[in-house]
VODO-681026 format. One record per residue (C-alpha): residue in one letter; y, x, z. Coordinates in pm, whole numbers, plus 32768, in hexadecimal, padded with zeros to 4 digits. Example, Ala and Ser with C-alpha at 12.3 -4.5 7.8 and 13.67 -1.06 7.14 Angstrom:
SITE   aa     py     px     pz
SITE    A   7E3E   84CE   830C
SITE    S   7F96   8557   82CA
//
This chain:
SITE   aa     py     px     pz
SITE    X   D06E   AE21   5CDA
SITE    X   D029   AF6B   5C8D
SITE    X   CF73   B03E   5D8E
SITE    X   CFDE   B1A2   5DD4
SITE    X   CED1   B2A4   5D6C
SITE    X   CF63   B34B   5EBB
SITE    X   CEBE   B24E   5FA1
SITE    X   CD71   B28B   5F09
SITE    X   CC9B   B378   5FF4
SITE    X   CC46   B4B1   5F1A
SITE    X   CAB6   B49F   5EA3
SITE    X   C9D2   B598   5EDA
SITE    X   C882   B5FE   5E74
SITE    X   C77B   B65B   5F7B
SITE    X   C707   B7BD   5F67
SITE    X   C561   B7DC   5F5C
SITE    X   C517   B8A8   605E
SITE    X   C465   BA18   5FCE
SITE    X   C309   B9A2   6089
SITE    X   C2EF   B868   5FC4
SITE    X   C2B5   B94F   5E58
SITE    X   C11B   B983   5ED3
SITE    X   C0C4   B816   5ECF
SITE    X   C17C   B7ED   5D8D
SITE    X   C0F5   B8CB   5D0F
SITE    X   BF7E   B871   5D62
SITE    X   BFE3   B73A   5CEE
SITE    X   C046   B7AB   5B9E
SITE    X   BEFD   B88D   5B8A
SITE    X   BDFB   B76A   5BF5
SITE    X   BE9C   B68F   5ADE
SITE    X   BE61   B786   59BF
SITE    X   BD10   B7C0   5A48
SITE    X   BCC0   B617   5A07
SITE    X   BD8E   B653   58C3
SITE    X   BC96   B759   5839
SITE    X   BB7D   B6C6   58CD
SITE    X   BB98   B59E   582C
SITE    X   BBC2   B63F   56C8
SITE    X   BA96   B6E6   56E7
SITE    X   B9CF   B597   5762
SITE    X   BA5D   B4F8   560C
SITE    X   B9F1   B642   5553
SITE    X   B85D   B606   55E5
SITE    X   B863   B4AE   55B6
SITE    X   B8C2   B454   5462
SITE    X   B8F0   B2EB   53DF
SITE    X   B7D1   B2B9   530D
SITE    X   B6D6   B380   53FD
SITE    X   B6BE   B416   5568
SITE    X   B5C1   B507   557F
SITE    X   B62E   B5EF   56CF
SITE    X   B536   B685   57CB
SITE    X   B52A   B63F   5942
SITE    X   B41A   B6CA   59FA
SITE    X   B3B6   B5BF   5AF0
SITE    X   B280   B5DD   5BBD
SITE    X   B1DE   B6E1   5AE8
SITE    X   B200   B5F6   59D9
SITE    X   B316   B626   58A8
SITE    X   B3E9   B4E3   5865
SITE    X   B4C7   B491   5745
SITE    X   B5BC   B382   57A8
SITE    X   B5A7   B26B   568C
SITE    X   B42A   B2EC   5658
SITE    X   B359   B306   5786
SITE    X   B24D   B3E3   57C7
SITE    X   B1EF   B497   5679
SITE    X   B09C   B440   55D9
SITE    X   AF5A   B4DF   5685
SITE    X   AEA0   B5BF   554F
SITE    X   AD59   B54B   54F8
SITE    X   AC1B   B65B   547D
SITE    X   AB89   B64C   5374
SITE    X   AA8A   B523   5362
SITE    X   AA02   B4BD   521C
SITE    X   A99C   B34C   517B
SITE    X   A815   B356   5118
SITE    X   A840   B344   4FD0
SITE    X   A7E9   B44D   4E9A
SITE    X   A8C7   B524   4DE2
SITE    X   A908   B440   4CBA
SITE    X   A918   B33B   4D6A
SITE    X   AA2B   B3DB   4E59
SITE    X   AAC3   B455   4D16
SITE    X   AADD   B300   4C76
SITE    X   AB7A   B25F   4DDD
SITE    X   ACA4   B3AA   4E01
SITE    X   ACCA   B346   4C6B
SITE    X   AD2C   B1C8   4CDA
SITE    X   AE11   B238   4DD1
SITE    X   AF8E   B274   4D01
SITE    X   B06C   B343   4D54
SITE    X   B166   B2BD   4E34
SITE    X   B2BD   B29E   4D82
SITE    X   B3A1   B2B9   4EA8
SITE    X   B492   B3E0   4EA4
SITE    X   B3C2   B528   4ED7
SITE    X   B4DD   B64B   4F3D
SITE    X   B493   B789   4F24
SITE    X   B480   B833   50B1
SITE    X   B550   B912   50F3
SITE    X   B4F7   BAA8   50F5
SITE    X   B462   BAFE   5220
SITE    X   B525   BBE3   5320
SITE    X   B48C   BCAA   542D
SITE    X   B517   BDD8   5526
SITE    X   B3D9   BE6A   556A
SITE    X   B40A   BF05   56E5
SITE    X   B346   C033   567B
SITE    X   B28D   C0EE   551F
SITE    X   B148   C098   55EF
SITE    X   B1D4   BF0D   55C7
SITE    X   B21C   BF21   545E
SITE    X   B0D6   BFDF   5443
SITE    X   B00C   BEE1   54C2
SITE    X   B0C2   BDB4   5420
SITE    X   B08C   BE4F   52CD
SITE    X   AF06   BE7F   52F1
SITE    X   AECA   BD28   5385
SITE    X   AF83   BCA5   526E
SITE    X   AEC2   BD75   5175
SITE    X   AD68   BD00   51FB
SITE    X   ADA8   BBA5   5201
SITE    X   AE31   BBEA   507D
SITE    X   AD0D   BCA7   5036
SITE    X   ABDF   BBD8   50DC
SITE    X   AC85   BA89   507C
SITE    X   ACD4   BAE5   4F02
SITE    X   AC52   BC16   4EB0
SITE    X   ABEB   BBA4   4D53
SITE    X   AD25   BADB   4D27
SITE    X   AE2D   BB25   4C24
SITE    X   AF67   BBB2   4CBE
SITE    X   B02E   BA7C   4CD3
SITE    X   AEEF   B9E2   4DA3
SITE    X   AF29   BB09   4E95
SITE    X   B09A   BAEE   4EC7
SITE    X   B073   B957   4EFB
SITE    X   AF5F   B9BC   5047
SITE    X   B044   BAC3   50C6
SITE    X   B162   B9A6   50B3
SITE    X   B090   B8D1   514A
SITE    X   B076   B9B1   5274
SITE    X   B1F0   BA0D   5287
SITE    X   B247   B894   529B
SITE    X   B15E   B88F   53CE
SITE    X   B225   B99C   5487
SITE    X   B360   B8CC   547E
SITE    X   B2B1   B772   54D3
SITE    X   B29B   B6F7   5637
SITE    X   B133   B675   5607
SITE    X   B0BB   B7ED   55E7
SITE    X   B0BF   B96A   5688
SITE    X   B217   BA15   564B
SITE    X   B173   BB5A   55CC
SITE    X   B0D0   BB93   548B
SITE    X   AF7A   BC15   5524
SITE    X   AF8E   BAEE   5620
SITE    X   AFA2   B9FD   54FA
SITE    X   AE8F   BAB2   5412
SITE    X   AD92   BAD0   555E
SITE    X   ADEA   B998   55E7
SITE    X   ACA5   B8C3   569C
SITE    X   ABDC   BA1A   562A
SITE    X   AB55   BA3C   5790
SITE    X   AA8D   B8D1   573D
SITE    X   A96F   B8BC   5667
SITE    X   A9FE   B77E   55DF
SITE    X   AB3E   B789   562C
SITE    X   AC0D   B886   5525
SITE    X   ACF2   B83E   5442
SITE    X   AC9E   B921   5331
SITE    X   AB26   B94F   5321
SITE    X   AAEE   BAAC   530B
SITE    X   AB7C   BB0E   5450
SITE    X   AA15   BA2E   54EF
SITE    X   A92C   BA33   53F3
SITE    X   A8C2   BBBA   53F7
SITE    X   A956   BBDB   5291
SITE    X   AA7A   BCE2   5317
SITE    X   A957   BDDF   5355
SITE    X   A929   BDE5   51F8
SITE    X   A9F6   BF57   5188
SITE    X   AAF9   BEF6   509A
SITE    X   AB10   BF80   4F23
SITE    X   AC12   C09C   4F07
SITE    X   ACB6   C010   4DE1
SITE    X   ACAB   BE86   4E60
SITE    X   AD25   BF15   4FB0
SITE    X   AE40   BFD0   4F0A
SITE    X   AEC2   BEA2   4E45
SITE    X   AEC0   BDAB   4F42
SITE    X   AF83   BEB9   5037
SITE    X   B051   BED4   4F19
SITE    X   B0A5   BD3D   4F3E
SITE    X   B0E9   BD47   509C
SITE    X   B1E4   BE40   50BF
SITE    X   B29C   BD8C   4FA1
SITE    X   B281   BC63   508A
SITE    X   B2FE   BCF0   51CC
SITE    X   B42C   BDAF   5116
SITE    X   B482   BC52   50A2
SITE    X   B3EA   BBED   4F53
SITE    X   B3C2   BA75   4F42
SITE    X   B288   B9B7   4E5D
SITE    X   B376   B89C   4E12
SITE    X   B24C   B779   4D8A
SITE    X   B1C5   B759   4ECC
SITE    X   B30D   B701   4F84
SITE    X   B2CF   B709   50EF
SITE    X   B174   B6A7   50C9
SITE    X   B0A0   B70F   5234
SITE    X   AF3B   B67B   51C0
SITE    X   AE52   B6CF   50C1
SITE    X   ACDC   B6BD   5024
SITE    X   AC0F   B717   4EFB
SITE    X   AC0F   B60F   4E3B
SITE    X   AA53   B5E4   4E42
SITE    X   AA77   B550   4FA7
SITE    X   AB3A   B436   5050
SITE    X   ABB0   B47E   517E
SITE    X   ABC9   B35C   529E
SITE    X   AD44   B383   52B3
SITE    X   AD7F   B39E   5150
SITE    X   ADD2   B215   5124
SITE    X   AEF3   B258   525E
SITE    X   AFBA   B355   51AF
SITE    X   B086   B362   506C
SITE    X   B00E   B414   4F37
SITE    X   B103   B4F2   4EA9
SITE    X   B030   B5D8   4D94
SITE    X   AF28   B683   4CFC
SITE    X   AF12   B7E2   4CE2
SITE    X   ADEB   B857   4C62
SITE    X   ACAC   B7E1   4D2F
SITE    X   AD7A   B76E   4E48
SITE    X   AE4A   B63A   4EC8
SITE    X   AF89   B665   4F67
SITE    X   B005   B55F   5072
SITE    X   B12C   B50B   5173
SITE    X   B13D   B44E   52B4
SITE    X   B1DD   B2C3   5250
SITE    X   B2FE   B258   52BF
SITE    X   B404   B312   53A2
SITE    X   B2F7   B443   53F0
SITE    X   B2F7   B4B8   5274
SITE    X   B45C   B4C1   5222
SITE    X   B502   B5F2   5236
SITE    X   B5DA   B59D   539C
SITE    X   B49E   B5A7   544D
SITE    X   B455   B708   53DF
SITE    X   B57E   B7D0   54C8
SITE    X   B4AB   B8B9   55B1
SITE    X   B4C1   BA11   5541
SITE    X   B388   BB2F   55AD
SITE    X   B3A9   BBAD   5708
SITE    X   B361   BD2F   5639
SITE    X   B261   BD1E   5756
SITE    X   B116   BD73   56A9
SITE    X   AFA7   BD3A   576B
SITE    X   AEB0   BE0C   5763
SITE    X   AD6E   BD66   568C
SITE    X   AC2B   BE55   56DB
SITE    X   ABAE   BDB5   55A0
SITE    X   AC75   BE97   54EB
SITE    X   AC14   BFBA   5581
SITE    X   AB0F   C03B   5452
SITE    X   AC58   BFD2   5374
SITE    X   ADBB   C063   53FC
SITE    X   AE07   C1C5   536B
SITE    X   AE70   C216   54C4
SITE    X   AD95   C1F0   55F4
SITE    X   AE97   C221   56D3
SITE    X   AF3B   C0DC   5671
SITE    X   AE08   C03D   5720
SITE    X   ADE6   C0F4   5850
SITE    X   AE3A   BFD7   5938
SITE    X   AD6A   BEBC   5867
SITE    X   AC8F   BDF9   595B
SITE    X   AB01   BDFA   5942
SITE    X   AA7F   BCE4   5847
SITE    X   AA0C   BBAC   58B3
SITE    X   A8B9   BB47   58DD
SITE    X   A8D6   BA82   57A3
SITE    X   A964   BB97   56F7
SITE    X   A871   BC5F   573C
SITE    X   A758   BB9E   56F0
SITE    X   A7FF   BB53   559F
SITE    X   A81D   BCA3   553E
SITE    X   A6D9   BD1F   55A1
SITE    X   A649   BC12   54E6
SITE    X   A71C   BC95   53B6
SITE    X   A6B3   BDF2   53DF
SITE    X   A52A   BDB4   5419
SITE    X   A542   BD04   52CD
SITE    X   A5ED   BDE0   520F
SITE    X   A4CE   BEC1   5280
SITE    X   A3B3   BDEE   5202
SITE    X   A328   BDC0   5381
SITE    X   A3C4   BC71   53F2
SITE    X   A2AB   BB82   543C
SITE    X   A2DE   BA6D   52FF
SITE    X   A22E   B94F   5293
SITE    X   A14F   B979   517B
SITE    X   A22A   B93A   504A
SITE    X   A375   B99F   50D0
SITE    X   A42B   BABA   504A
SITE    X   A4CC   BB92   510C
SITE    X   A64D   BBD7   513C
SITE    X   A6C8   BCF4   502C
SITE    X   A6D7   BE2F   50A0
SITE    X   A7E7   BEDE   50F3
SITE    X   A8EA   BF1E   4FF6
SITE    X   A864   BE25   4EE2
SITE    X   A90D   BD1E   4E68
SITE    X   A84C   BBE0   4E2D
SITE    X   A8B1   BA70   4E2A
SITE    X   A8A7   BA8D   4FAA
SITE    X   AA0C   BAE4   4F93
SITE    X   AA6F   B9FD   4E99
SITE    X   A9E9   B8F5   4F46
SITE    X   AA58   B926   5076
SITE    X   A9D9   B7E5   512C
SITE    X   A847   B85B   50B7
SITE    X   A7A4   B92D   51B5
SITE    X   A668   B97A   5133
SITE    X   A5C7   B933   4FF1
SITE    X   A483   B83B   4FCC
SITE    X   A391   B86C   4EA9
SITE    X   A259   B7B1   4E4D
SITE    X   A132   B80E   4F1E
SITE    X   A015   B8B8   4E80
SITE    X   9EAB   B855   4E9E
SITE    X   9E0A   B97A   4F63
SITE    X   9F41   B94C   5044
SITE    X   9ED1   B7F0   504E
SITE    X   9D98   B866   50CF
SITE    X   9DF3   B982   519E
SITE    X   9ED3   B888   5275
SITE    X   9DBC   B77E   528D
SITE    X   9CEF   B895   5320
SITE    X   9DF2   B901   5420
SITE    X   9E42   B79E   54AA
SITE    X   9CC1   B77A   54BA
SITE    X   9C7B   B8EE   5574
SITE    X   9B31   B892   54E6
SITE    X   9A41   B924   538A
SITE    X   9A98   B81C   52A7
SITE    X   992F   B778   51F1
SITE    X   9922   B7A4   5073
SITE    X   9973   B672   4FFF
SITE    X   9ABB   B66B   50AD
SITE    X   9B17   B7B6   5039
SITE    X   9ABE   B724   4EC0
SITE    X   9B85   B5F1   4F04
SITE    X   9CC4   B6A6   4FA2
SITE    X   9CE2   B78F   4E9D
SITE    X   9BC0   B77E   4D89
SITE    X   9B5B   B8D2   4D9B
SITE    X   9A00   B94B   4E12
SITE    X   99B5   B97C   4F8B
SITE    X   99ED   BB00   5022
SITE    X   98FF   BB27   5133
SITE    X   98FC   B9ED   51A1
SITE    X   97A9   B942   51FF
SITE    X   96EB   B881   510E
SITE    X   96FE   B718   50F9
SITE    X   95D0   B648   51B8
SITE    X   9563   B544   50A6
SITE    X   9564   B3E2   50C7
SITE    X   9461   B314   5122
SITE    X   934F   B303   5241
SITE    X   930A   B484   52DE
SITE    X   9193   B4EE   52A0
SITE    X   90E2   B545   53F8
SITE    X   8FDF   B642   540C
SITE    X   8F92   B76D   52C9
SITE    X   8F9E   B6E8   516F
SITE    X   8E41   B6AE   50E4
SITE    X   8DD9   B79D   4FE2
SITE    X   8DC0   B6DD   4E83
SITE    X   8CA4   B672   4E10
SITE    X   8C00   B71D   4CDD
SITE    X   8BC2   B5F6   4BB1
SITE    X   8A85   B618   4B2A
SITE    X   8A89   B610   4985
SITE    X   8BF9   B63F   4978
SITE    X   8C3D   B789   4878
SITE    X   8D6B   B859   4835
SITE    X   8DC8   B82F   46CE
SITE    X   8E27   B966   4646
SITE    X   8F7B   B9A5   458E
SITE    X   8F6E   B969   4438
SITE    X   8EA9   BAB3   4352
SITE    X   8E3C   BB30   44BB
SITE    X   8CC7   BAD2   4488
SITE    X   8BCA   B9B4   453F
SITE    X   8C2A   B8D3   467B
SITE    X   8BA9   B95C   47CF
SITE    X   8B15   B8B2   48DD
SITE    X   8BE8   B8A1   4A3E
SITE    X   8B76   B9A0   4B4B
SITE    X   8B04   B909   4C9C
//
């Protein structure tokens, strides 16, 4: 039987009241909010690597990674130079992918910032490869870029360069602790290697080195060398990474705060003091360092006899080539020999040790007693021998008798 659509009750629709649009409408916003918030959690954590920063604790963590790597200064195996050469020589080059990083980007918050970031970078060119070719320049000031964007180290290019400087032993590139920086810079030199750091901060990348954040000259073997991977050679240096997750490219996200410190270190080298006005007083170890430098640049530090003093300023010398050498050590010479003999002693050295030191006569020192059993009382005159004549030289007449 058929039913009559006139017995059906009519339908209708309930009306939303106007005051339920706000919660729908909250509703709606909250869920695009998770919608775009998880699109930008799968754009920091790709599949192949996470490398995002969270600030936990004053420490940085990297989901997936941990705490990044603690940097290490610059201690050195006891070995010598051709030795250390021969060990770098038997290390190869890792053949792993090496990617070139990627140009470096930085909104300076002021001229003053760029100012600074562009002279730190030019010393630590400069004092670390002064007398290498160009490409050796452009591989340090990479080296120091890839720092900036890697968790392990200081966000700003002058707090990566000075770095542990405030230690004696604990910098991470030696001529920020060692005195050397007092050393006044060649014009030229200077010039070039300012020349390679602005490239650098306006973005010019020294592909070979990848995003290497270690490196040595290649006469010395670091302790941490054997940790890291070797990616090149460029020139008289040795370019590393961090293994495994802390080396790849992912790991290197953090951009520069444009936030530069002030270093007083630089103070003798900015071409505006007023960039430094605010630097802090040196350290005690700072100090010391660089009066050490300056005294022997001067010729009056107090030296060991033997040991030649640091160049003075504005030479060039294998000092900065070889970074990790402080001073110079040179065979000691025999009235050095004797002159430090005499000063350990504080007393007039005999003859015969004078001879034997240094084989050369005795200067005002006291005559030598002789062996044997000491006389007591005058000598005895000598005794006049009766019949005993002087011969005569030959043509120079008879033989004479002896006078008593």
């Amino acid at each position: 039987m058929l039913l009559s659509t006139a017995a059906l009750p009519e339908l209708v629709l309930p009306v939303s009241p106007k005051r339920n649009w706000p919660a729908v409408l909250l509703l709606a916003l909250t869920f695009l909010l998770y919608l775009l918030a998880a699109f930008s959690l799968a754009g920091l954590q790709p599949a192949r690597e996470i490398a995002r920063g969270d600030a936990r604790g004053g420490r940085i963590v990297v989901p997936g990674l941990g705490t990044p790597p603690q940097p290490e200064p610059m201690r050195f195996r006891d070995v010598a130079p051709e030795d250390a050469k021969a060990i770098n020589a038997a290390v190869p080059i890792s053949d792993l992918p090496n990617p070139a990083a990627r140009a470096f980007k930085a909104r300076f918050s002021s001229d003053l910032d760029r100012l600074r970031a562009t002279e730190c970078l030019t010393a630590a060119i400069y004092y670390e490869a002064a007398t290498e070719p160009l490409d050796g320049q452009r591989a340090v000031a990479q080296v120091v870029l890839n720092r900036v964007r890697h968790p392990a180290y200081p966000r700003s290019v002058c707090g990566v360069v000075f770095q542990g400087s405030e230690r004696a032993t604990g910098c991470q590139f030696t001529f920020t602790c060692d005195g050397a920086i007092r050393r006044t810079p060649m014009a030229s030199l200077w010039a070039r290697a300012r020349q390679v750091a602005e490239e650098a901060l306006a973005g010019k990348v020294y592909a070979p080195v990848g995003w290497a954040t270690h490196y040595h000259t290649n006469w010395v073997v670091p302790y941490w060398s054997s940790s890291l991977t070797k990616l090149a050679n460029v020139g008289t240096h040795i370019f590393y990474r961090w293994e495994g997750g802390w080396g790849r490219p992912p790991a290197f996200r953090f951009q520069a705060t444009g936030l530069e410190p002030q270093i007083a270190l630089m103070r003798h080298l900015t071409s505006d003091p007023a960039s430094l006005a605010d630097a802090e007083e040196l350290s005690v170890d700072q100090a010391a360092a660089l009066a050490a430098a300056e005294a022997a640049a001067a010729g009056t530090a107090t030296l060991p006899p033997g040991v030649v003093p640091a160049s003075a300023p504005g030479s060039l010398t294998s000092d900065i080539k070889n970074r990790p050498v402080i001073r110079r050590y040179e065979p000691m010479t025999r009235e050095a020999a004797t002159d430090a003999a005499l000063a350990r002693s504080k007393e007039p050295a005999p003859a015969s040790l004078h001879w034997a030191l240094s084989g050369l006569p005795s200067s005002g020192a006291k005559p030598a007693t002789p062996l044997g059993k000491k006389a007591e009382g005058e000598p005895a005159p000598p005794k006049c021998l009766e019949g005993i004549r002087k011969l005569p030289a030959a043509g120079e007449g008879q033989a004479q008798a002896q006078a008593c």
